[in-house]
MDAnalysis code that builds the backbone (N, CA, C; Angstrom):
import MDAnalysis as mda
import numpy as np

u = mda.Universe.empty(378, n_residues=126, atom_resindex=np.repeat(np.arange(126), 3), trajectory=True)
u.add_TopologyAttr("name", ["N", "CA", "C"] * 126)
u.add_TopologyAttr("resid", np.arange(1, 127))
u.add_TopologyAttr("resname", ["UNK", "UNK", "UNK", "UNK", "UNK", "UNK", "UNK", "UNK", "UNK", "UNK", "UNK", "UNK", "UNK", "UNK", "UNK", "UNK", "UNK", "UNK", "UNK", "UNK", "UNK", "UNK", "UNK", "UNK", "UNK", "UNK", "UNK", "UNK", "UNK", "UNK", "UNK", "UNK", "UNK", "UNK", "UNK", "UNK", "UNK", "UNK", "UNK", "UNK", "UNK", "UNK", "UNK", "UNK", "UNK", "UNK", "UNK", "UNK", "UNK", "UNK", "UNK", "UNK", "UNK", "UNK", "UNK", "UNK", "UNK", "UNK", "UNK", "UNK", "UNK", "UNK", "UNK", "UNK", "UNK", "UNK", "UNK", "UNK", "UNK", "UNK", "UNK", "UNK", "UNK", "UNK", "UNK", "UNK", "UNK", "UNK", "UNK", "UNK", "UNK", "UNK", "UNK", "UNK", "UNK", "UNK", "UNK", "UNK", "UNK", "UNK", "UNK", "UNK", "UNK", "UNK", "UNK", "UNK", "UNK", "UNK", "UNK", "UNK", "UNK", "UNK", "UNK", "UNK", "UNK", "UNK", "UNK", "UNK", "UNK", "UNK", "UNK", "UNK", "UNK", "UNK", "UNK", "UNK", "UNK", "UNK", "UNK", "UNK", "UNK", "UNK", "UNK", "UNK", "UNK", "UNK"])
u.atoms.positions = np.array([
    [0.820, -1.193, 0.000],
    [0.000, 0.000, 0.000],
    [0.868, 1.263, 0.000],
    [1.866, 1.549, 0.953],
    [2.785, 2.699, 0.856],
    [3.472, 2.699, -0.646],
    [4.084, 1.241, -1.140],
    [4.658, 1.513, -2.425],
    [3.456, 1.920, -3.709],
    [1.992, 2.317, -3.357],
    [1.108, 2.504, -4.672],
    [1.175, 3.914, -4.218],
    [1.009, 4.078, -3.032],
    [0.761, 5.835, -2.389],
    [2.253, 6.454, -2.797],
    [3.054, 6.431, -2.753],
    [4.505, 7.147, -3.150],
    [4.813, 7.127, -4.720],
    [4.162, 5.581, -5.237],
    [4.045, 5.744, -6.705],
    [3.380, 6.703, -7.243],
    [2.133, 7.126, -6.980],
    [1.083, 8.122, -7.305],
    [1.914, 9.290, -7.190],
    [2.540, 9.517, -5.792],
    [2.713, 11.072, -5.841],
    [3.566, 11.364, -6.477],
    [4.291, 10.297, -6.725],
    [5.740, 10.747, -7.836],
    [4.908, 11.051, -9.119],
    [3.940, 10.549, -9.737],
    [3.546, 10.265, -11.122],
    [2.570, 12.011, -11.462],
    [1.965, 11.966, -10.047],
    [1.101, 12.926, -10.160],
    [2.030, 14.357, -10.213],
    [3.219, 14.246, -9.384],
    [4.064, 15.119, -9.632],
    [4.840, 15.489, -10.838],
    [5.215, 14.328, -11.673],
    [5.900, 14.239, -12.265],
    [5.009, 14.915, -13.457],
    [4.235, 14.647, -13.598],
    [2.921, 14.809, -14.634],
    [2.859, 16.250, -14.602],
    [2.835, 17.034, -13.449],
    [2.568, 18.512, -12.941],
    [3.866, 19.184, -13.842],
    [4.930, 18.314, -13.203],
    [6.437, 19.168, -13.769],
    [6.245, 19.050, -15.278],
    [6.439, 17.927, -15.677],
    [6.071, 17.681, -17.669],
    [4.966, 18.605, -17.824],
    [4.351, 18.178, -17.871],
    [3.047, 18.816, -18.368],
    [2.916, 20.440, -18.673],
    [4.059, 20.827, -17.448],
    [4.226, 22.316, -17.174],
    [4.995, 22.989, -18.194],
    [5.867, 22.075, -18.445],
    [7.031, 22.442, -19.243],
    [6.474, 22.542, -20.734],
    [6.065, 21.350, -21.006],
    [5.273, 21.190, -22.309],
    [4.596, 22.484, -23.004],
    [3.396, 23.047, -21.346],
    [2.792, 24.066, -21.753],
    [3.440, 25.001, -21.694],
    [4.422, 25.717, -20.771],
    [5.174, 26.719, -21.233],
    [6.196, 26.936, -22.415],
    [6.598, 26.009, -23.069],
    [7.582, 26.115, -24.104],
    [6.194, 25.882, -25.214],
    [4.969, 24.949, -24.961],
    [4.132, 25.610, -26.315],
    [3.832, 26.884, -26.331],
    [3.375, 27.497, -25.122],
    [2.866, 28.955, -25.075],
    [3.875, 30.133, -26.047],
    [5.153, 29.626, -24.747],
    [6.400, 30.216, -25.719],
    [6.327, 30.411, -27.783],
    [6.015, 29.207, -27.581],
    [5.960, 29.041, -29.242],
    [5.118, 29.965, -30.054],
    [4.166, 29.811, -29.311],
    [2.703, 30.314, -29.995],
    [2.589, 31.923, -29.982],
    [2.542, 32.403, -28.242],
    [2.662, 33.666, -27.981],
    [4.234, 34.493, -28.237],
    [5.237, 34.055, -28.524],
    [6.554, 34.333, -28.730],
    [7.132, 34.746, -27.027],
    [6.588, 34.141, -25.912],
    [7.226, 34.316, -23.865],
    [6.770, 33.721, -23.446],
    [7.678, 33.046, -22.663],
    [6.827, 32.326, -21.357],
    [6.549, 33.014, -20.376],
    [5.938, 31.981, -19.411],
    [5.393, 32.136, -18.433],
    [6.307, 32.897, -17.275],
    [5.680, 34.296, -17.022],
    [6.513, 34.800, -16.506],
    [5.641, 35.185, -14.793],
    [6.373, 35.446, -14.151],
    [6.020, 35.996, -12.636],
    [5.128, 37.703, -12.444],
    [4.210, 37.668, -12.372],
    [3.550, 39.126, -12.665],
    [3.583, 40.363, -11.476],
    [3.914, 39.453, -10.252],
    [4.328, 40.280, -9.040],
    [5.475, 39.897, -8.359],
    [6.223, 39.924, -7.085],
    [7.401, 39.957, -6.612],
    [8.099, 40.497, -6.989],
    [9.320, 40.196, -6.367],
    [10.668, 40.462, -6.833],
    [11.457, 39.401, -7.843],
    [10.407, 38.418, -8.767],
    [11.208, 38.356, -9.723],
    [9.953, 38.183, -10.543],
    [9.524, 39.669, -10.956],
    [8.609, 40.066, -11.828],
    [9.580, 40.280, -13.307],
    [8.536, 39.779, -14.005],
    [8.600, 39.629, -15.700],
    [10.272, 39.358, -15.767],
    [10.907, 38.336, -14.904],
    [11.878, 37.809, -15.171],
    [11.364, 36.228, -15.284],
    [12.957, 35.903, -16.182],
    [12.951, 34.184, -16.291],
    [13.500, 33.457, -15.201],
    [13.796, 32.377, -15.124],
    [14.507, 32.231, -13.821],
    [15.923, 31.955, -14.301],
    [16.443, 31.203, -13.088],
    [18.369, 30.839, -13.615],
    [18.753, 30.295, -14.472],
    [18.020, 29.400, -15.252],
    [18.029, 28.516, -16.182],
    [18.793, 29.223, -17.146],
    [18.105, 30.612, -17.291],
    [18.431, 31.344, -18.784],
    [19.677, 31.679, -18.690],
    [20.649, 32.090, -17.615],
    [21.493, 31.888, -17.165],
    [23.054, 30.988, -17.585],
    [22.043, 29.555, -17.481],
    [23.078, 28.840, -17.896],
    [22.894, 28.262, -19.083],
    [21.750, 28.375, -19.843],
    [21.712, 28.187, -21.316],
    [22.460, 28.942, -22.439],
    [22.285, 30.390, -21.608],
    [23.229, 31.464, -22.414],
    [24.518, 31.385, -22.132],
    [25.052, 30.766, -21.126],
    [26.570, 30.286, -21.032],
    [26.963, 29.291, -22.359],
    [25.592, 28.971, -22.684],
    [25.901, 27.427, -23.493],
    [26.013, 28.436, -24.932],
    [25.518, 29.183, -25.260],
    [25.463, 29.862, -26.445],
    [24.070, 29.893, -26.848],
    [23.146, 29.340, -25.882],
    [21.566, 29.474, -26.614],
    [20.738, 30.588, -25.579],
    [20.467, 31.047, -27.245],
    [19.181, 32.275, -26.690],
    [18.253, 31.993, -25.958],
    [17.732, 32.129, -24.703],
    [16.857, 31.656, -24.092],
    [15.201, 31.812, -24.956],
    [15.293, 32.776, -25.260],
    [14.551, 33.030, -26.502],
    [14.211, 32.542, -27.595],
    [14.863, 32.065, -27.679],
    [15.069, 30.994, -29.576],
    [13.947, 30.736, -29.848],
    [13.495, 30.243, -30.495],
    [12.928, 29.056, -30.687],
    [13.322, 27.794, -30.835],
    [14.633, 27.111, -30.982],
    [15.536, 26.349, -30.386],
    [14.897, 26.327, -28.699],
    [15.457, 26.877, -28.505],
    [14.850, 26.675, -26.608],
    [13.481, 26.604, -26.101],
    [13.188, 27.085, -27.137],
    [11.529, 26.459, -26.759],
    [11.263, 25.615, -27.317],
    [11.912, 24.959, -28.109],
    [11.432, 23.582, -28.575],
    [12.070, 22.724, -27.977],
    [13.221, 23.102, -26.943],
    [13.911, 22.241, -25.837],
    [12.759, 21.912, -25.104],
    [12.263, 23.343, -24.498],
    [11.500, 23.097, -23.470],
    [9.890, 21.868, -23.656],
    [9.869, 22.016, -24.954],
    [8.404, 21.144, -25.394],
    [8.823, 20.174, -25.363],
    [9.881, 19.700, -25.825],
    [10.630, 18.380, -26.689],
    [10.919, 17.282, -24.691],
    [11.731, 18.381, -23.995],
    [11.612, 17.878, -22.588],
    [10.668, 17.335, -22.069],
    [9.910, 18.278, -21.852],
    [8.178, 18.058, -21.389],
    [7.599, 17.072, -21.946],
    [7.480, 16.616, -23.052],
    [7.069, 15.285, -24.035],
    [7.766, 14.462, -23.396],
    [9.057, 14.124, -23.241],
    [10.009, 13.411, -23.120],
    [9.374, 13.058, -21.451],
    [9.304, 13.576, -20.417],
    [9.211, 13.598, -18.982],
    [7.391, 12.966, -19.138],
    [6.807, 13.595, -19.839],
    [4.851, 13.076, -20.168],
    [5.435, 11.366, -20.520],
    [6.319, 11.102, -21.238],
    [6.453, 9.790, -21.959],
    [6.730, 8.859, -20.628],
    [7.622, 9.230, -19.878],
    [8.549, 9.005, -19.231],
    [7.661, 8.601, -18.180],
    [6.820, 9.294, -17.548],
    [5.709, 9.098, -16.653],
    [4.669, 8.383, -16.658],
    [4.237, 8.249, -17.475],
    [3.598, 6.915, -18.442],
    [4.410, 5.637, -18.584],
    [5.186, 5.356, -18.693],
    [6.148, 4.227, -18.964],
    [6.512, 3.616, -17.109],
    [6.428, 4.622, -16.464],
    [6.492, 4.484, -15.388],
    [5.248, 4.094, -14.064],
    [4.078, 4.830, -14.789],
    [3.179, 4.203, -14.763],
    [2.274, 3.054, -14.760],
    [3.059, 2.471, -15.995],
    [2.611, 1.107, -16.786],
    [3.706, 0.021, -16.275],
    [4.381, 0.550, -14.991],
    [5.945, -0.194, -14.622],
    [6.841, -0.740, -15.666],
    [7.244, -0.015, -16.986],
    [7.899, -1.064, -17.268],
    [9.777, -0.602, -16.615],
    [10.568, -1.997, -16.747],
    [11.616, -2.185, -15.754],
    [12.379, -0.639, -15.481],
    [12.738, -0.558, -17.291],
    [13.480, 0.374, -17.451],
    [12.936, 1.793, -16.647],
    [12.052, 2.200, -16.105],
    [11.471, 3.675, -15.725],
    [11.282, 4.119, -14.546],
    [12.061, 3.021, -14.061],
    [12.462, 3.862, -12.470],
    [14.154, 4.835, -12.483],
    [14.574, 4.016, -13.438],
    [16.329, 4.504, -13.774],
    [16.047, 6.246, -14.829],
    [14.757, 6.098, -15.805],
    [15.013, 7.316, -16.193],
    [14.105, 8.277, -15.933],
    [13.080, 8.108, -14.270],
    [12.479, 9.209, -13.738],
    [13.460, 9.517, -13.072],
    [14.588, 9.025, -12.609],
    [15.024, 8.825, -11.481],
    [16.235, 10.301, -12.438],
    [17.024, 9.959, -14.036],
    [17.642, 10.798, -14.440],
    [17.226, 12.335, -15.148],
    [15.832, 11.821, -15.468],
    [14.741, 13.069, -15.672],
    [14.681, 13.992, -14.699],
    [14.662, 13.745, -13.473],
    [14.479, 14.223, -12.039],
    [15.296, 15.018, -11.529],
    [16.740, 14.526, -11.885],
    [17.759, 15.149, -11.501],
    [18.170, 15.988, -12.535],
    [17.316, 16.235, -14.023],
    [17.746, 16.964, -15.108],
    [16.537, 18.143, -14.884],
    [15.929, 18.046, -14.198],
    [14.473, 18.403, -13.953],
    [14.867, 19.941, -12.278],
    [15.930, 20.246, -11.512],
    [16.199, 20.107, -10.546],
    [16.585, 22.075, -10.995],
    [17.445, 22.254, -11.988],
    [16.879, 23.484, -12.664],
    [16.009, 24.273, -12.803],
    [14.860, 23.585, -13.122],
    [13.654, 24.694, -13.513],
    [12.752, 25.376, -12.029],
    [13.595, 25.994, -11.269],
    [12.837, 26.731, -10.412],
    [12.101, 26.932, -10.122],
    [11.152, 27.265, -9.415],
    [10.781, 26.992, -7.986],
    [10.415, 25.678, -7.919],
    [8.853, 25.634, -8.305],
    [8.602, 24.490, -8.282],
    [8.615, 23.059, -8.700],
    [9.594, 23.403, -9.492],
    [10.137, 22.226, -10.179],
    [11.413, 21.460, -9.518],
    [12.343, 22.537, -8.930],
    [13.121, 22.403, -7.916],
    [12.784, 21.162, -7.106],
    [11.724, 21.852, -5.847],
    [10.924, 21.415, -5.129],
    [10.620, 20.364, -5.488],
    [9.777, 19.908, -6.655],
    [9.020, 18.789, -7.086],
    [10.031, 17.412, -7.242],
    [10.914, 17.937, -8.127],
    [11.816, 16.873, -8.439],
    [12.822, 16.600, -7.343],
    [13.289, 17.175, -6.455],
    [13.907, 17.064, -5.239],
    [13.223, 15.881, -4.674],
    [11.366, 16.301, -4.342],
    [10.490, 15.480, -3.649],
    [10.795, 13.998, -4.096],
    [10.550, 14.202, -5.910],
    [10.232, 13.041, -6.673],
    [11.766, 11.796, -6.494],
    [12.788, 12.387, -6.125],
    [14.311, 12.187, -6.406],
    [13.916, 11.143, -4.890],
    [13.882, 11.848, -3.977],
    [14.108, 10.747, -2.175],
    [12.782, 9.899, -2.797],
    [11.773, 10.509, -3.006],
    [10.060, 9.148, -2.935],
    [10.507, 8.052, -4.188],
    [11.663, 8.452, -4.724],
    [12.392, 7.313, -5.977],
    [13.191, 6.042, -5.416],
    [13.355, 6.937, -4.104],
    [15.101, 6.126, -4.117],
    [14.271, 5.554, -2.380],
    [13.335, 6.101, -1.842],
    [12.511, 5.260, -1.103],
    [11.996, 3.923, -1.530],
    [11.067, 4.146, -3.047],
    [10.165, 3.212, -3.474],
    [11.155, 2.135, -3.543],
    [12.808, 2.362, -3.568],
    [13.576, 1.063, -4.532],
    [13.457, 0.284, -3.159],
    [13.781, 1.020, -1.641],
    [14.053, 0.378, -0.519],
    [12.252, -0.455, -0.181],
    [11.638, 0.174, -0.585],
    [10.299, -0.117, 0.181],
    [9.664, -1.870, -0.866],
    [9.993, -1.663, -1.911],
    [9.762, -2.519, -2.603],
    [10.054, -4.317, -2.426],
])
């Protein structure tokens, strides 16, 4: 019973983070910005990410990078599903999704941090 309850929250999480990504890099696409912060102190900024993409030589802007960001998000939706359906291989690549996932700030941070220990629990609990 604990290993279906920790499965869920990883999946349901995981689903939240993909899903998120997906929609912000389509939005990106469509509207030409993402999803940005409309109050605080990190209003109509991106977060760190952009940071270290532009170290890499990519415009956070691109469209290159937003088709990272969709292409990810698909990739993490797939990934969650496969994991879902248990097959062997998809505890090893939520587990590297998660930790590639650990970037996207705030709540993704958070999420995949969560998703990273309720991973490496489920292997002990199993």
């Amino acid at each position: 019973m604990l290993f279906n309850i920790l499965k869920y929250i990883i999946i349901f999480l995981s689903f939240l983070n993909a899903g998120y990504m997906t929609f912000d890099g389509s939005k990106a696409l469509v509207t030409g910005d993402y999803i940005r912060p409309k109050t605080g102190e990190y209003a109509g900024q991106l977060g760190p990410w952009t940071k270290i993409v532009s170290r890499l030589g990519i415009n956070p802007m691109s469209t290159f990078m937003k088709c990272i960001f969709v292409i990810f998000g698909l990739t993490g939706l797939f990934l969650t599903t496969c994991f879902l359906l248990n097959y062997d291989w998809s505890w090893k690549a939520m587990l590297v999704f998660n930790i590639c996932c650990t970037w996207n700030l705030m709540f993704g941070t958070a999420s995949s941090i969560l998703q990273l220990i309720l991973l490496l629990i489920l292997r002990f609990v199993k």
